[in-house]
ROZA-873969 format. One record per residue: x, y negated, z of N, C-alpha, C in turn; residue in one letter. Coordinates in steps of 0.2 Angstrom, whole numbers, plus 5000, padded with zeros to 4 digits. Last residue first. Example, Ala and Ser with C-alpha at 12.3 -4.5 7.8 and 13.67 -1.06 7.14 Angstrom:
2
506450115035506850055036506450005039s;506650285039506250225039506650165039a;
This chain:
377
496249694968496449774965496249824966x;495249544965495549604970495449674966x;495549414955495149474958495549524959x;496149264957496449334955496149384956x;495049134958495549184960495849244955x;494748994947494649044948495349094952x;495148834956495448874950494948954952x;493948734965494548774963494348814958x;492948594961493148654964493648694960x;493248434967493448494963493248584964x;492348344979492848384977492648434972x;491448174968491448254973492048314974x;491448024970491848094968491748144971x;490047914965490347954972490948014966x;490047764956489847854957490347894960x;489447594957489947654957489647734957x;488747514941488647544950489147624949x;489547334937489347434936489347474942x;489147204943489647254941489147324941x;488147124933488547124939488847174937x;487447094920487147114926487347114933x;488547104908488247034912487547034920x;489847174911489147194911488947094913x;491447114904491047144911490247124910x;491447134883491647114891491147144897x;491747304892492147264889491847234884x;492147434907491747404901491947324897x;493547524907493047474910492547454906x;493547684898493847624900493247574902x;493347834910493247804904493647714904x;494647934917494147904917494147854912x;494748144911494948054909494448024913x;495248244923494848214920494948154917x;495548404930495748334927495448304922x;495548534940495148484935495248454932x;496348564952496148604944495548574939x;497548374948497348454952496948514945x;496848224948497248274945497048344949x;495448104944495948154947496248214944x;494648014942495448024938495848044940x;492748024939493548024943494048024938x;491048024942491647994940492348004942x;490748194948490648124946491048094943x;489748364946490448304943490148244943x;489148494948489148424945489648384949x;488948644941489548594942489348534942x;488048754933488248734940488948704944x;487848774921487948714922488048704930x;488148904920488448884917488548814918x;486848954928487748964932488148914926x;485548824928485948894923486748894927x;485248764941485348764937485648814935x;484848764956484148774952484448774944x;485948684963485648764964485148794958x;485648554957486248594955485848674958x;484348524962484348534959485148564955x;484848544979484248574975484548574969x;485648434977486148484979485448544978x;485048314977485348354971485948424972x;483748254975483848304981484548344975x;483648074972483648144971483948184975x;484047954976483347974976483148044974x;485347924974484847914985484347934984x;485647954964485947994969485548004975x;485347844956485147884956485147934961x;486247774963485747744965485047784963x;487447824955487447824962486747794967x;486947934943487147864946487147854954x;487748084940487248044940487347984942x;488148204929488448134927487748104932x;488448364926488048334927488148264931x;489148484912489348424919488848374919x;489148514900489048564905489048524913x;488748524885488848464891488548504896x;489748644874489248604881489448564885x;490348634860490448624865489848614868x;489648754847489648694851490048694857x;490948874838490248864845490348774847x;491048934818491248884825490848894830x;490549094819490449024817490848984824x;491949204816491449204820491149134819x;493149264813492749254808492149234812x;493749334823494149274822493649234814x;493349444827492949384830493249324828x;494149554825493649524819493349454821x;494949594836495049534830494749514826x;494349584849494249604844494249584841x;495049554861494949594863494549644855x;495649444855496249474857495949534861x;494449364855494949384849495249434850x;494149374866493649384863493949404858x;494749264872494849344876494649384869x;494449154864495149204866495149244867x;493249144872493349154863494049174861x;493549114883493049144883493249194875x;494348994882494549064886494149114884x;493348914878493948904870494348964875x;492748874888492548894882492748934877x;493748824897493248884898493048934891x;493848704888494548754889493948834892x;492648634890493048654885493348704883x;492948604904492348644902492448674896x;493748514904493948584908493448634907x;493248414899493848454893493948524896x;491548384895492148384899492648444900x;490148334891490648364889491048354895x;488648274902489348264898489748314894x;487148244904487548294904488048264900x;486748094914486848114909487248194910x;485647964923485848054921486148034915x;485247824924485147874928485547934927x;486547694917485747744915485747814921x;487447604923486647584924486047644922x;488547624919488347554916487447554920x;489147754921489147694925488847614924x;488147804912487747804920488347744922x;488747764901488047734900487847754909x;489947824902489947764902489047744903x;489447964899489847944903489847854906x;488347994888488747984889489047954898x;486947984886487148044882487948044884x;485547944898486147944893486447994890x;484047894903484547934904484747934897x;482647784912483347784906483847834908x;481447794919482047814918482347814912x;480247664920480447714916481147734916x;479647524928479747584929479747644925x;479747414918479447444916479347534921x;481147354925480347304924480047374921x;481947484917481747454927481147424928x;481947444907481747514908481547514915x;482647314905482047314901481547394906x;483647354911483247304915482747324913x;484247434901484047464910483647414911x;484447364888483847414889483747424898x;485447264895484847254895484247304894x;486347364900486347334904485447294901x;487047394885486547434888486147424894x;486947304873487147294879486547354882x;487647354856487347354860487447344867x;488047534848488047454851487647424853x;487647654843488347654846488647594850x;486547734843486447674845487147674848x;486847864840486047844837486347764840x;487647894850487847924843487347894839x;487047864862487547814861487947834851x;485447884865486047904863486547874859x;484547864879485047804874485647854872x;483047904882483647934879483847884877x;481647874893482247854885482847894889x;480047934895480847934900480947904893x;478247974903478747934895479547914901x;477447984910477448034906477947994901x;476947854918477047914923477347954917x;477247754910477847754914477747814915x;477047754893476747754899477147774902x;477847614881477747654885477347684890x;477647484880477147504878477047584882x;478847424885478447414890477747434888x;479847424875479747474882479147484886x;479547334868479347404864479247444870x;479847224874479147224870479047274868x;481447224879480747244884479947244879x;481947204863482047254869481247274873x;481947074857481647134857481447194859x;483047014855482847024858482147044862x;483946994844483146974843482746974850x;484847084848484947024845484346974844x;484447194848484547154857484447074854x;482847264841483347244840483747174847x;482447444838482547374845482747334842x;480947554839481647514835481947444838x;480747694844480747654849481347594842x;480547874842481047824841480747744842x;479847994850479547924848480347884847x;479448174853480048124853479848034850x;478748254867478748224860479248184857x;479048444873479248354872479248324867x;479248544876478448524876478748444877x;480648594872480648584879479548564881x;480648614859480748694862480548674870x;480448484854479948554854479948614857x;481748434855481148414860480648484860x;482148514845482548544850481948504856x;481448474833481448514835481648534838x;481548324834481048334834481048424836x;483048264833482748294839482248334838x;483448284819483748314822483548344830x;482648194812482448254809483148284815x;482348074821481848124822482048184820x;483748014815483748044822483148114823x;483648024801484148054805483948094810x;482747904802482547984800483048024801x;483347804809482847844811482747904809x;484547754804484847804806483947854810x;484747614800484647654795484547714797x;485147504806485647564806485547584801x;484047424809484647404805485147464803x;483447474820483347484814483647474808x;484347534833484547494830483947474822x;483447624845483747634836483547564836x;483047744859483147664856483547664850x;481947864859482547844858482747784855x;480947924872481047864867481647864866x;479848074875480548044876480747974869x;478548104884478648074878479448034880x;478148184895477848214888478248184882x;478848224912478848204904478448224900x;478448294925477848234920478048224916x;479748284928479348354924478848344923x;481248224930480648214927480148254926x;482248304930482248244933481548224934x;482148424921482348454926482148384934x;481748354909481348414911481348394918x;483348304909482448244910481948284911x;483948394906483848384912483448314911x;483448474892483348494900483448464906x;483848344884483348344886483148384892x;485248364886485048304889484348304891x;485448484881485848494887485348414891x;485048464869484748524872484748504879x;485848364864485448344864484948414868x;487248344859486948364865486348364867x;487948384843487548344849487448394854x;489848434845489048424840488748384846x;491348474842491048414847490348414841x;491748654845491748594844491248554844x;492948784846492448764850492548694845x;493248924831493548884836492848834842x;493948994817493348994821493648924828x;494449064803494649004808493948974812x;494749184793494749174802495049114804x;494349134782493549174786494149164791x;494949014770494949084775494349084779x;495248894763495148934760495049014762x;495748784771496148824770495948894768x;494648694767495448704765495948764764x;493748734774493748764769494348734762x;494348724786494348774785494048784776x;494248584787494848604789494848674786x;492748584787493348544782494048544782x;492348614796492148614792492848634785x;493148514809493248574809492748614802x;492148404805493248404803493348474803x;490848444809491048424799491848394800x;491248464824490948524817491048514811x;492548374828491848384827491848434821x;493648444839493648384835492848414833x;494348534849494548444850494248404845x;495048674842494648614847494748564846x;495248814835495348764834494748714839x;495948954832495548944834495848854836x;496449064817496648984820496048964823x;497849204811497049164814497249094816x;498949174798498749194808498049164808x;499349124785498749154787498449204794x;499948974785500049044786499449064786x;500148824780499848884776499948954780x;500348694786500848764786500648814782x;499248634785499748614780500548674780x;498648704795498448704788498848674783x;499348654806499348734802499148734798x;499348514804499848524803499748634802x;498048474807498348464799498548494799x;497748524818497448584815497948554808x;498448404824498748484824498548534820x;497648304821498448294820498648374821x;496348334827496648334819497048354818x;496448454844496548404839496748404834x;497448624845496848554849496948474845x;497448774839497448694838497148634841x;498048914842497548874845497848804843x;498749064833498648984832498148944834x;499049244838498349194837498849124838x;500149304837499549334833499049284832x;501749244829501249234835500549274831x;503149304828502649324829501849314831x;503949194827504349234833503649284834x;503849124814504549174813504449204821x;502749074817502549114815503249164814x;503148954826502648994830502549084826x;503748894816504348934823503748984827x;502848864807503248904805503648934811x;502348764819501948804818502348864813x;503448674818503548714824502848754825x;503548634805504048664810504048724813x;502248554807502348614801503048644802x;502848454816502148504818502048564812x;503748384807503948414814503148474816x;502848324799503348394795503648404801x;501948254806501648294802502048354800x;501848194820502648184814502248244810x;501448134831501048104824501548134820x;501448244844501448184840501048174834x;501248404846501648354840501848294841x;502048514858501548434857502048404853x;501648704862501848634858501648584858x;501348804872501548754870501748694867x;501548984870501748914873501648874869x;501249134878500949064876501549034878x;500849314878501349274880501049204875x;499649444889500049384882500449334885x;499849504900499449524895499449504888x;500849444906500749524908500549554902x;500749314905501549334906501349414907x;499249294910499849254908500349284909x;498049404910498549364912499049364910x;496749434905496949434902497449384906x;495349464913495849514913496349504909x;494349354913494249404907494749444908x;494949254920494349294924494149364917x;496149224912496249264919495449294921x;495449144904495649224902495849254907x;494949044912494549114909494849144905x;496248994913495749024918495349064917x;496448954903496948994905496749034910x;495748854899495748904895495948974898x;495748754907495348794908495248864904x;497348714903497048754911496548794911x;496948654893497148714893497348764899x;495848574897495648614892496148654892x;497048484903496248524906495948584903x;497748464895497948494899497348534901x;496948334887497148434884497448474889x;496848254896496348284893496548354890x;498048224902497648254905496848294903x;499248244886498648204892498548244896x;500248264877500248294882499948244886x;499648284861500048234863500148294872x;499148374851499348324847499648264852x;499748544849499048494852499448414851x;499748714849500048664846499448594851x;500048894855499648834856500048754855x;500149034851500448984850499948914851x;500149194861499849134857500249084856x;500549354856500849304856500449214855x;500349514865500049474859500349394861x;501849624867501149584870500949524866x;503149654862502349684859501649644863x;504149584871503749584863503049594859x;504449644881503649624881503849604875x;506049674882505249724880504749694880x;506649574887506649624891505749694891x;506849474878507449514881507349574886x;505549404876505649444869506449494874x;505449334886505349384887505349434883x;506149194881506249234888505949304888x;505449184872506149194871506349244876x;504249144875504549174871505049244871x;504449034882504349094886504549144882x;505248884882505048934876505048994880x;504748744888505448794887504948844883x;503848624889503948614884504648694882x;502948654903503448614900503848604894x;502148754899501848674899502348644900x;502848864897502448834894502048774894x;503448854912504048874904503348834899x;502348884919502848824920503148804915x;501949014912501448954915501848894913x;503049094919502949074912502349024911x;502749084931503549044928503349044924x;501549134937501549064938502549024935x;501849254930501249224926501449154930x;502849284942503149304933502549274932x;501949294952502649244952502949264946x;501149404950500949324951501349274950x;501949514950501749494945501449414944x;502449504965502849484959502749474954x;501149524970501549464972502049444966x;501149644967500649624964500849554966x;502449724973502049754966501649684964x;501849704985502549674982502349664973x;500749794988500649714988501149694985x;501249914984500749894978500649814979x;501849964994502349924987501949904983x;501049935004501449875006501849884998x;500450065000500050005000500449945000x;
């Protein structure tokens, strides 16, 4: 028993060096091509700078292949690369990824996916960081079935269940549209059927701030059964700070599609978040390396799996209820931060210029929850 604890000590401290080897920039590779693990499957992971946003997503990844039985330095080998902008250094060190074997190329961001598509190999390529019509288009460049990967679509599932979830008198969700845009029919022909799965009607709402015609639209709504949606992809401009007022005088929740819109004022929003990502993009990993045909598999959306409230919305909701009562998937809520540790997260940029309403209402930091463990032997 006491060799099997050493035994299992040692293996932890060989996956926490080679870890260190790959986020710092050494070559695990190398290191373990000298003592027979060769044959253990080889990822190569490129990415276009060293933030806290890719990190995340590469911790999370790392994490779910550890809860799918796939550990670092036992079961594959990875390392790390960060291009930059140098187009023929990243087609380099995607050809170094292939002279030392690699089975699977994970690409985070443009700059990286250019650079394996611009290498031409034919190694699978799972690929993040960027939206369905760039990941489209990468792929049918490079002219193949195995490039599969996570990536950025709407949210709009993830936003409407929780106005459900906030709200459950809703009937009628309003989306505020610039009509100047041009972008109405867009918008209906994308909500109207994800509304439909929830018993929600969708009513685009046309504003103009500039004219000021904001509160005259809101104010037809019914407050007991009607909520808005500001999607900040539908309505990229604009003072948000005025829809909220307009939505307050009218007692109607305004919820968001973004980050920025609860610090600014809107009650809720589901987010993306990169550590979420990374789960994701571990999940589809395993997946590969458990059966390579998967590498043909359609892109997956990323989920806004992180539940974003305002702080004023916090004093009114039971929300340690409500996180209980959600899908295991969503059971994280997350506040504003720029913490480090097993989460990291960007915090957005201040608003600009400052809210004409006063300052932006803070949002509590909740502790992180930790790294997944090492399930018992």
């Amino acid at each position: 028993m006491r060799m099997e604890r050493l035994t299992r000590t040692f293996s932890v401290l060989i996956a926490a060096a080679a870890l260190a080897m790959a986020t710092t920039g050494l070559d695990p590779v190398t290191a373990q091509d000298h003592d027979g693990a060769s044959t253990t499957p080889f990822i190569g992971v490129t990415t276009f700078t060293n933030t806290a946003e890719t990190q995340a997503m590469i911790d999370g990844m790392l994490d779910q292949l550890a809860v799918r039985s796939h550990w670092l330095g036992e079961t594959f080998r990875l390392k790390t690369a960060f291009l930059d902008t140098d187009l023929t250094r990243g087609v380099k060190q995607v050809q170094e990824f292939v002279n030392n074997g690699a089975d699977i190329l994970i690409a985070i961001n443009r700059p990286s996916i250019h650079a394996v598509v611009s290498a031409d190999t034919r190694i699978p390529l799972v690929v993040a960081g960027v939206s369905l019509e760039i990941a489209e288009d990468f792929k049918r460049k490079r002219q193949q079935r195995n490039v599969t990967g996570i990536v950025f679509g709407t949210t709009h599932n993830e936003q409407l269940e929780l106005i459900r979830k906030l709200k459950p008198s809703t009937k009628t969700v309003a989306v505020p549209i610039d009509a100047a845009e041009g972008k109405i029919e867009r918008a209906l022909k994308d909500l109207i059927p994800v509304a439909r799965q929830f018993g929600l009607t969708i009513t685009v709402i046309p504003i103009s701030i500039m004219q000021n015609k904001v509160h005259r639209h809101i104010s037809d709504l019914d407050p007991a059964t009607s909520a808005i949606l500001l999607d900040r992809a539908l309505l990229p401009t604009g003072q948000v700070e005025a829809l909220i007022a307009a939505a307050e005088r009218s007692d109607i929740p305004l919820f968001a599609t973004d980050e920025e819109g609860v610090i600014r004022g809107a009650v809720a929003a589901m987010v993306v978040e990169p550590f979420g990502v990374g789960i994701q993009l571990g999940d589809l990993v395993a997946t590969i390396l458990e059966e390579p045909a998967a590498t043909s598999v359609p892109f997956e959306r990323a989920q806004a799996n992180h539940l974003i409230l305002n702080q004023d919305a916090r004093a009114k909701i039971d929300a340690k209820s409500l996180e209980k009562n959600l899908p295991p998937e969503h059971r994280s809520l997350v506040g504003w931060a720029d913490i480090a540790g097993p989460r990291p997260r960007i915090k957005p940029s201040a608003p600009k210029p400052p809210p004409p309403l006063g300052m932006a209402r803070s949002i509590e930091v909740p502790t992180p929850r930790a790294k997944p463990s090492r399930p018992p032997e």
